[in-house]
Every structure is written in structure tokens, then in C-alpha cells.
C-alpha positions as CSV (number, residue, x, y, z in Angstrom):
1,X,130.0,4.0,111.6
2,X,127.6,4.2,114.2
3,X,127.3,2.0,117.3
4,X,124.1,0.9,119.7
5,X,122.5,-1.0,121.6
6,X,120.2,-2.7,119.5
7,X,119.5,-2.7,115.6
8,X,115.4,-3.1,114.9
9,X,115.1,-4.4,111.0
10,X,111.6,-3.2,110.1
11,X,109.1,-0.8,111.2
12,X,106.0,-2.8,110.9
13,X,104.1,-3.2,114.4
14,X,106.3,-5.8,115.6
15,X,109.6,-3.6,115.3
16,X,107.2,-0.7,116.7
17,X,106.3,-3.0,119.5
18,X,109.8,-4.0,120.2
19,X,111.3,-0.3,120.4
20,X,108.4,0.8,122.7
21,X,109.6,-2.3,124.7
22,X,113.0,-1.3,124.8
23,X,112.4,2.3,125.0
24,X,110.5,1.8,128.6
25,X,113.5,0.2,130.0
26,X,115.9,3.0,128.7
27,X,117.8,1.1,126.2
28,X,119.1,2.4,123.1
29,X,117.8,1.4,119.9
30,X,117.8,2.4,116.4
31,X,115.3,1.3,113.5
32,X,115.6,0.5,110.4
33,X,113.0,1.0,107.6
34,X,113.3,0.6,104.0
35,X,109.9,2.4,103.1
36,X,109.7,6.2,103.7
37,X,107.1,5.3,106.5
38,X,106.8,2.9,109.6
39,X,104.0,0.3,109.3
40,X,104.1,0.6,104.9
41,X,101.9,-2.9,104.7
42,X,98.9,-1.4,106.7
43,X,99.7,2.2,105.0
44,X,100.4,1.4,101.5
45,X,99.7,-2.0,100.5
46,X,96.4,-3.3,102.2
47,X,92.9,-3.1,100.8
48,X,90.0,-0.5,101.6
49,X,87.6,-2.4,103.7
50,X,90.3,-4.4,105.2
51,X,89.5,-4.9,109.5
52,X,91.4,-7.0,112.0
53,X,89.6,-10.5,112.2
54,X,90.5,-10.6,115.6
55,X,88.4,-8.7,118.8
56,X,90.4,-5.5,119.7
57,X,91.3,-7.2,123.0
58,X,93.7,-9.8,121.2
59,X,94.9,-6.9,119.2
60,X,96.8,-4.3,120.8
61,X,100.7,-3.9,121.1
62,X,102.5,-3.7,124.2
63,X,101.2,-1.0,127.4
64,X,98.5,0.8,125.6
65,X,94.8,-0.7,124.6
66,X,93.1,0.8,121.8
67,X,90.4,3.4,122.7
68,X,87.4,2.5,124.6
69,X,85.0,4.2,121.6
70,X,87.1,1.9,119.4
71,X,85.1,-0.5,117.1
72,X,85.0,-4.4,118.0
73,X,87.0,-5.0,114.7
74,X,89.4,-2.5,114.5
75,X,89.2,-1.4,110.2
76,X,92.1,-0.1,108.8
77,X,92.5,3.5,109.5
78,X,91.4,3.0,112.9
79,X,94.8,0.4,113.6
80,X,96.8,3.4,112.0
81,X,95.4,5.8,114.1
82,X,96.4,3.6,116.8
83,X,99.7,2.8,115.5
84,X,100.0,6.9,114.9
85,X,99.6,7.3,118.7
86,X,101.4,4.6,119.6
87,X,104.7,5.9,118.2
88,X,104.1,9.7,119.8
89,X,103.3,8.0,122.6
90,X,106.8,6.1,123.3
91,X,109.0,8.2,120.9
92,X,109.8,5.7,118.1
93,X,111.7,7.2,115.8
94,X,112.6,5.2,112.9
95,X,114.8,5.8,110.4
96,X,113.3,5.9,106.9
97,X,114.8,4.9,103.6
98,X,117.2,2.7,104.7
99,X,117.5,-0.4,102.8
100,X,119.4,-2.9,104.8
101,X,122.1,-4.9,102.4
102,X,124.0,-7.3,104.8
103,X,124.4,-8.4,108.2
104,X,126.8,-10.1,109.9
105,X,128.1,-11.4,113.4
106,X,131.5,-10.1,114.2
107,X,132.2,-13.1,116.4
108,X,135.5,-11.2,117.6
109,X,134.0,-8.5,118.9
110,X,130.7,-9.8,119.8
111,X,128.7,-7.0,117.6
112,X,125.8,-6.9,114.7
113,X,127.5,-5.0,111.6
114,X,124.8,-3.9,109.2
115,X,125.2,-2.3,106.3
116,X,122.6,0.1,105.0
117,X,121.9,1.9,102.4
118,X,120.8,5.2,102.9
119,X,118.0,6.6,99.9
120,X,117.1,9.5,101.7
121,X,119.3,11.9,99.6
122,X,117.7,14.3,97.0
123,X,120.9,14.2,94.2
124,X,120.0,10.7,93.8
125,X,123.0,9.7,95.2
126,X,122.7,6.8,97.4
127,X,125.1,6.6,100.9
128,X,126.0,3.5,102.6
129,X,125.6,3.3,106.3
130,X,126.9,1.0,108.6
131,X,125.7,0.1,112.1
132,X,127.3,-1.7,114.8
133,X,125.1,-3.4,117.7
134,X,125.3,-6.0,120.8
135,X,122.0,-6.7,119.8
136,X,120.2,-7.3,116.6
137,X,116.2,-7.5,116.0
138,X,114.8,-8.8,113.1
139,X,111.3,-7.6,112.7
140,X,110.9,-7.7,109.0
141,X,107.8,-10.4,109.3
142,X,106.8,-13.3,107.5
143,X,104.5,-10.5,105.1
144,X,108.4,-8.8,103.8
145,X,107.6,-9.6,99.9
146,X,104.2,-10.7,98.0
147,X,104.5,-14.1,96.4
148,X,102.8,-15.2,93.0
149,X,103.1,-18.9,91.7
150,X,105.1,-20.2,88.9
151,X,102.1,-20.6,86.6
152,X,102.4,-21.4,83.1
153,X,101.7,-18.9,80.6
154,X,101.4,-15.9,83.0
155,X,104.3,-14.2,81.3
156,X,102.0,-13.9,78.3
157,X,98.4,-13.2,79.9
158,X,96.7,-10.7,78.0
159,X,95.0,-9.1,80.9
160,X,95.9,-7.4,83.8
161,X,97.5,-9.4,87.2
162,X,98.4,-8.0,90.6
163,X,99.0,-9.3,94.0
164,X,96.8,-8.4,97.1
165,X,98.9,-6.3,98.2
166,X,98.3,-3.9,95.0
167,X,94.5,-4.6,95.6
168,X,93.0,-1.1,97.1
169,X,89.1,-1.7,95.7
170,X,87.2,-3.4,93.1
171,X,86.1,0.5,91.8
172,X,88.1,-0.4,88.1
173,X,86.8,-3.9,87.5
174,X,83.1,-3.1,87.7
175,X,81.3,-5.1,84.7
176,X,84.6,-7.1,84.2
177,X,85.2,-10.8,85.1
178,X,87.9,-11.3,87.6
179,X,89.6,-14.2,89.2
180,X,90.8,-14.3,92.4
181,X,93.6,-16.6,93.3
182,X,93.6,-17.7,97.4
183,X,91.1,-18.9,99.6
184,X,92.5,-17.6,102.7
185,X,90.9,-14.3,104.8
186,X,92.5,-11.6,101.9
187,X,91.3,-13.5,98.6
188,X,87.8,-14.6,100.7
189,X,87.4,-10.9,101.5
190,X,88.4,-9.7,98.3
191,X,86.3,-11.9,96.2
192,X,83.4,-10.0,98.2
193,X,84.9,-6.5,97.6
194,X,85.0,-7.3,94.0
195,X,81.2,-8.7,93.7
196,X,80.3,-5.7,95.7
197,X,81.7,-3.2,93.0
198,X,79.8,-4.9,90.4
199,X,82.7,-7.5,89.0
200,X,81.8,-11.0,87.7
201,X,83.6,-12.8,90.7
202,X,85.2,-16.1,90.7
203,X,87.7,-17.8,93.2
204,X,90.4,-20.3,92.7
205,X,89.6,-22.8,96.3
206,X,92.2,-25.3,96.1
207,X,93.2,-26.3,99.3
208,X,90.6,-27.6,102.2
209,X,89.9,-24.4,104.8
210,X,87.5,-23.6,107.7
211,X,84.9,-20.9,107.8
212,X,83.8,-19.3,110.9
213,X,82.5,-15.9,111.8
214,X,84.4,-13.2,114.0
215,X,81.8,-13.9,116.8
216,X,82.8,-17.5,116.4
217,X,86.7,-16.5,116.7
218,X,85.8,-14.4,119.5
219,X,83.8,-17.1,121.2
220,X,86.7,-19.5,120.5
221,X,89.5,-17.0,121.7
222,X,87.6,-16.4,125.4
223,X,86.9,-20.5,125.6
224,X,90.5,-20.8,125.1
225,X,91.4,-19.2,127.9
226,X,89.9,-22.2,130.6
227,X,90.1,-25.2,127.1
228,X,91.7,-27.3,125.8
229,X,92.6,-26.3,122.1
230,X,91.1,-30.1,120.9
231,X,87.5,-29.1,122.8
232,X,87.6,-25.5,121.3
233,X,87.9,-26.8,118.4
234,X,85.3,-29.5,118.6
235,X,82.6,-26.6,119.7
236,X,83.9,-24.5,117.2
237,X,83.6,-26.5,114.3
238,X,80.2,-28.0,115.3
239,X,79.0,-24.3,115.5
240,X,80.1,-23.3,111.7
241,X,78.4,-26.8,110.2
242,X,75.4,-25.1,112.1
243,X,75.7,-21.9,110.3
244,X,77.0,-22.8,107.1
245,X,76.0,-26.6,106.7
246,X,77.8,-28.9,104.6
247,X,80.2,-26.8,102.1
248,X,81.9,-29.4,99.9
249,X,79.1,-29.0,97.6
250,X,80.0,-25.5,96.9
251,X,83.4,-26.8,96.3
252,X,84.9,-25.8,99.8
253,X,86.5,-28.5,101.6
254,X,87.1,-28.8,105.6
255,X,90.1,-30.1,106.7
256,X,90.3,-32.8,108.7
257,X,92.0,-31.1,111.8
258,X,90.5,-28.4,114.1
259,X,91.3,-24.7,113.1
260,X,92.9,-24.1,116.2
261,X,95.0,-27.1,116.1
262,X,95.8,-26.0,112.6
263,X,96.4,-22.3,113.5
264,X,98.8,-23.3,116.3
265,X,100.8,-26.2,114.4
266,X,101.4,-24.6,111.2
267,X,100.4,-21.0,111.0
268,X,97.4,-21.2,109.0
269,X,94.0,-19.3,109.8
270,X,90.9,-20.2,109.6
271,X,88.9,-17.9,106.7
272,X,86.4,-15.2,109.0
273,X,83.7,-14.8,107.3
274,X,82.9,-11.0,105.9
275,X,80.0,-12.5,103.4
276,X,81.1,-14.3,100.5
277,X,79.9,-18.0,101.3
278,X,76.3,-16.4,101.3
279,X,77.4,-15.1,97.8
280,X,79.1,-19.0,97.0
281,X,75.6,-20.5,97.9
282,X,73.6,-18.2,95.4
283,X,75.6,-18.3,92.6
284,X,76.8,-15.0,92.6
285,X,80.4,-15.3,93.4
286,X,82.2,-18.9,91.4
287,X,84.6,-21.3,92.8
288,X,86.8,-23.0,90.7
289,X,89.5,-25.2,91.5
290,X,93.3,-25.3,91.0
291,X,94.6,-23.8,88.0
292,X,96.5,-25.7,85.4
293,X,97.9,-22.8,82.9
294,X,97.0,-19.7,80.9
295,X,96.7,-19.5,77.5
296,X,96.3,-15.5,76.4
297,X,93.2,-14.6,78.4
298,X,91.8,-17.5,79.5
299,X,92.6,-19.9,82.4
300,X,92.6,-23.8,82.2
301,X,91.5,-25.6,85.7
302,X,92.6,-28.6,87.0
303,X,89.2,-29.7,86.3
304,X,89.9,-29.2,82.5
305,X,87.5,-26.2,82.5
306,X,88.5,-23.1,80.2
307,X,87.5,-19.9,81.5
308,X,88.0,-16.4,80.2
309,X,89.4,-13.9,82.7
310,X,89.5,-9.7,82.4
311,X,92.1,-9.7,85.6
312,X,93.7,-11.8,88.1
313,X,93.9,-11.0,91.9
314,X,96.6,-13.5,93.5
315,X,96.0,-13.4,96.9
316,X,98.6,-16.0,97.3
317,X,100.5,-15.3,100.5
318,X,103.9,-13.5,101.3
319,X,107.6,-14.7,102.3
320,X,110.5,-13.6,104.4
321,X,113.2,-12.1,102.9
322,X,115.2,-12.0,106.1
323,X,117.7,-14.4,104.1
324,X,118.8,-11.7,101.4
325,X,120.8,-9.7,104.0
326,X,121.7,-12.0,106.9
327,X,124.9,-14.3,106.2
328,X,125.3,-16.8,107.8
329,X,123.6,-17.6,111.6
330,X,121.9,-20.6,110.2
331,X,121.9,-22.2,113.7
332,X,118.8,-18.9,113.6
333,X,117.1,-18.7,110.7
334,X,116.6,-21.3,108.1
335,X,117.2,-20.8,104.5
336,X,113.5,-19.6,104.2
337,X,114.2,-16.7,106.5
338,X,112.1,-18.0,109.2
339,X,113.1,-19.0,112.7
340,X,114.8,-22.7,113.3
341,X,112.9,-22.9,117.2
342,X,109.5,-23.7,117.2
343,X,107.2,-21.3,119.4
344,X,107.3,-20.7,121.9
345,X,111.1,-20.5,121.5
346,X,111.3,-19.3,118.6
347,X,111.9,-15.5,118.7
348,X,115.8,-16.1,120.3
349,X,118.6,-16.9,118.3
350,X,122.2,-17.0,119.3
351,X,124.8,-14.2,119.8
352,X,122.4,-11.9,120.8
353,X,119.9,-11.9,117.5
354,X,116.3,-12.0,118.0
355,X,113.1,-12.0,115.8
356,X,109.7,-10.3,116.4
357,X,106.5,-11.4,114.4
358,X,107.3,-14.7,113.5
359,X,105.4,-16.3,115.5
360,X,102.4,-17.1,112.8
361,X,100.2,-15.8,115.6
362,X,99.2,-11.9,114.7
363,X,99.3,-9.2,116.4
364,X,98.6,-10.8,120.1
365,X,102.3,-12.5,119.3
366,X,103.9,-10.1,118.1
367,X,103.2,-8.3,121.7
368,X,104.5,-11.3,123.0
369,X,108.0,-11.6,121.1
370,X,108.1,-7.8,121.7
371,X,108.0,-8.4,125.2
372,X,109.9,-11.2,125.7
373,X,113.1,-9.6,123.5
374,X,113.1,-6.5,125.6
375,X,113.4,-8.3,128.9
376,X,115.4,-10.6,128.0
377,X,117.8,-7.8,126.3
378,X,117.4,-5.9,129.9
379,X,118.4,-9.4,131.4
380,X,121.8,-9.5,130.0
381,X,122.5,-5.7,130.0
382,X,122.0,-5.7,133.7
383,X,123.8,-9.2,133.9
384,X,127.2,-7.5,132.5
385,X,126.8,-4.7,135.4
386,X,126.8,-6.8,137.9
């Protein structure tokens, strides 16, 4: 058994974030990480041309900006570059290969006991670890696990299905016809990868969305700063009817709130632009509504269309899986495996746990919660010296 300070779950940049935090005010931490690498969804699991939607400004974890000769929009091997020096820079040293199994409060002696299990061995024997803490961080994220719906008849599809986070390029599906499942920034972005490598493109829009440009976002982001979120929103909207004019008759819906309001009151992001409504308009790239169910290799809409399909991309979103370890604390975390407070109080739970990228608000949050945690751990540390 070992014993700390403070237990970080996860190794993604918002337990990266939190042990730099912590590690600047000289308090002990350990983290926890069940890949054999920190920050395994950017490194291992995220598509080629994939770039943060959001201005570098808005971007960067706690104490260091990125680069001046940085890009803008930050693509991918530039944020791991950054992440790269970001863990030198404050000595993070996570712990790889451990797979956490349960967590518990010890209510009698006020610790965190997790349990771990250690994969790191080369005789394929696996150890169990356990941890005691004062403190525990869960930094896991809202992104822990890919979801794909309960659709009828996928079981038996003839061709081939992934989810986004198996997407790396549209090299192998050049000449073949693909359907991508998701609306959202990934299945948007990806529907463009996959024209751009030559694949018959279609994409599944079922649910109303905004599309704006990153200069838009930007725009939006800096206005934010001296607006209100309902006049952002106003000028932001009238801006993308401006550039993209009306949409529903490409099949893409607006919702009837702002994107800001939306973004703020329920998580959801606006879609940034990388060029596939130019590619909607002509033609090129299909949208198709909700699908109904698959029968061997073709798809049946909502619409009562029947379409045949080489692949399907679902780029249909990802879920916590905070609640497959932690028992009990449900005054926390809900039985989703997301926070019970709303933001802005939502990364502190009681007896000492704490969450960090929860927040449904990127990277920019993610610096926040980091923050937040650390001083507020520092708070009661130096409150039981006293």
C-alpha cells in the first residue's frame, strides 16, 4: 500500500493540468493512467488533420502559453508537442498501465483507497496496487469510452464500422461509399477528410446544429469578454446566415437557441466549419437523416430511403466511465459518471474528491478546474497547519 497526497485518475490534459497545479505548490501527487502513455486520446485515438477549433489563446493549460511561432489553430502534433513540454517542464510523472478497479471513501479514516491494477509486468502477470489518499482527482473526462447507438441490425452489417476515435484518414476508403454517423465538429470534419481522399461521402444530420467559422468563434470568444452571451449570440448567428445563407434546404437545421447559450447550458458546440457545407451545397458530400436500421449492407432512413453503404464512421460522441470504479459518493457524481453541481461548482465533491474536465467547456476549463482543485487542495493543507 502506498499513501499521498492526492490520487490524479487520468493522464489526459486535465490530470496533466492538475499535477502541474499541484506540483507548483509542492504537494504530493501521484497519477494514474491506464494507457502506456499520458494524453492516449490526442496520441492514439484522434484523426490526422484534426486542429483545435479554438484560437491558441483559449487553449493553453495552466502557467505556460504555447509558442509564439505556434499556428492560430494549434493541429495535432503541435498540441503534443506542447503537451511533451509541458510535462518536462513541471515534472509530471505518471504512472502508466495502471488500470484503476475501485475507489472508495474510508469515511473512518478520512482517505481515498484505490485499487489498481498494475499491467506493466512482462510474465503477463498482472499485480494489484492499492493507494491511499486525503485527496482524490478524477480526471478521466467526459471522452473515457467511444459510444455507438443501439441500431438495429448492426450486429449483422456486412461492411466495415468503426468509431471516430479509430478514424486516422480516409487513405482506405478511396472509391468506396461511406457513411458517416454525427453531425458535430468530428463527423463534420471527417465527412471532409473522407471526400478529400476520394470516398463517396454521406452524413447522417439528425439533430438541429450551428455552423460558424473559427474566425467567427474567435470573434465570438473576444466579444465575450465585454457581452452579454444573448448579444454574442445574436451577432454571431446573424453573421453565419451571412455566410452560409439559409441551410435547412440542404437538410441542416438551426436550433432555435444561440450557440453560446447552447454551449454554456448543455455542453454542446457549435460545428466550425473546416469545408464541408461548401461540399453539402454542390452535391458532393450527402446528407441524410436519422437512420432507422440496417439490413446486410444497406441502411434504411427515417425518411424510408434505402441506401447502400461500403463503411460506417460513427462519430457519435463519448461517455464517462468514472461510474465503473467509484462506489458510492453519489452526493458527487451521478450514475452517468458526471458531476451532480452545475458549473461553475461543479468540479468539488465532498470528502475531499474533485473532478477536472468536466466542465463541457474544453481545454480553457479544464485550466480552470485545474486551478481551482489545486488551490483549493493548498487551502485545506495549509488550514490543518494552522
Amino acid at each position: 500500500m502506498e499513501e499521498t497526497m492526492v490520487v490524479i485518475v487520468g493522464a489526459g490534459p486535465a490530470g496533466l493540468a492538475t499535477s502541474a497545479c499541484l506540483n507548483r505548490l509542492s504537494i504530493p501527487n501521484i497519477v494514474l493512467e491506464r494507457e502506456d502513455c499520458y494524453a492516449s486520446l490526442w496520441k492514439k485515438r484522434s484523426y490526422d488533420r484534426l486542429k483545435l477549433h479554438l484560437a491558441k489563446q483559449f487553449c493553453h493549460l495552466p502557467y505556460m502559453d504555447f509558442p509564439p511561432n505556434a499556428p492560430t489553430y494549434v493541429p495535432k502534433n503541435g498540441f503534443i508537442d506542447y503537451l511533451d513540454n509541458y510535462v518536462s517542464h513541471f515534472g509530471i510523472t505518471p504512472r502508466y498501465l495502471r488500470s484503476v478497479e475501485s475507489v472508495i471513501y474510508d469515511s473512518d479514516a478520512e482517505k481515498w483507497q484505490i485499487v489498481v491494477k498494475n499491467m506493466t509486468t512482462t510474465d503477463n502477470v498482472i499485480e494489484t496496487e492499492v493507494y491511499t489518499s486525503r485527496f482524490l482527482v478524477v480526471a478521466s473526462g467526459e471522452n473515457s469510452q467511444g459510444t455507438i447507438p443501439d441500431i438495429d441490425g448492426l450486429d449483422s452489417y456486412g461492411g466495415e464500422y468503426i468509431h471516430s476515435n479509430q478514424y486516422e484518414n480516409g487513405r482506405k476508403f478511396r472509391g468506396k461509399d461511406v457513411l458517416v454517423v454525427g453531425c458535430g465538429n468530428s463527423g463534420m470534419e471527417i465527412a471532409y477528410d473522407l471526400w478529400n481522399w476520394g470516398a463517396n461521402t454521406s452524413i447522417v444530420v439528425r439533430n438541429p446544429v450551428h455552423v460558424l467559422t473559427k474566425e467567427m468563434v474567435k470573434m465570438a470568444m473576444i466579444m465575450s469578454q465585454y457581452l452579454p452571451c444573448k448579444a454574442v449570440d445574436k451577432i454571431t448567428v446573424a453573421i453565419s446566415r451571412l455566410k452560409y445563407g439559409k441551410l435547412s434546404k440542404y437538410g441542416i437545421r438551426m436550433p432555435t437557441k444561440g450557440p453560446f447559450h447552447l454551449k454554456e447550458t448543455t455542453g454542446r458546440s457549435p460545428v466550425i466549419d473546416v469545408g464541408t457545407i461548401s461540399k453539402i451545397k454542390s452535391g458532393e458530400i450527402k446528407v441524410l437523416p436519422g437512420m432507422e436500421c440496417i439490413k446486410d449492407n444497406e441502411v434504411v432512413f427515417t425518411n424510408g430511403a434505402t441506401v447502400q453503404f461500403d463503411a460506417i464512421v460513427f462519430a457519435t460522441g463519448y461517455k464517462s466511465t468514472v461510474r465503473n470504479w467509484l462506489k458510492g459518493s453519489y452526493e458527487s457524481f451521478d450514475e452517468k459518471g458526471m458531476p451532480k453541481r452545475s458549473f461553475p461548482y461543479h468540479w468539488k465533491g465532498g470528502n475531499g474528491i474533485y473532478n477536472a474536465g468536466f466542465s463541457r467547456r474544453g481545454l480553457r476549463g479544464i485550466s480552470s478546474d485545474a486551478q481551482n482543485i489545486a488551490n483549493d487542495i493548498y487551502i485545506n493543507i495549509t488550514a490543518d497547519l494552522s
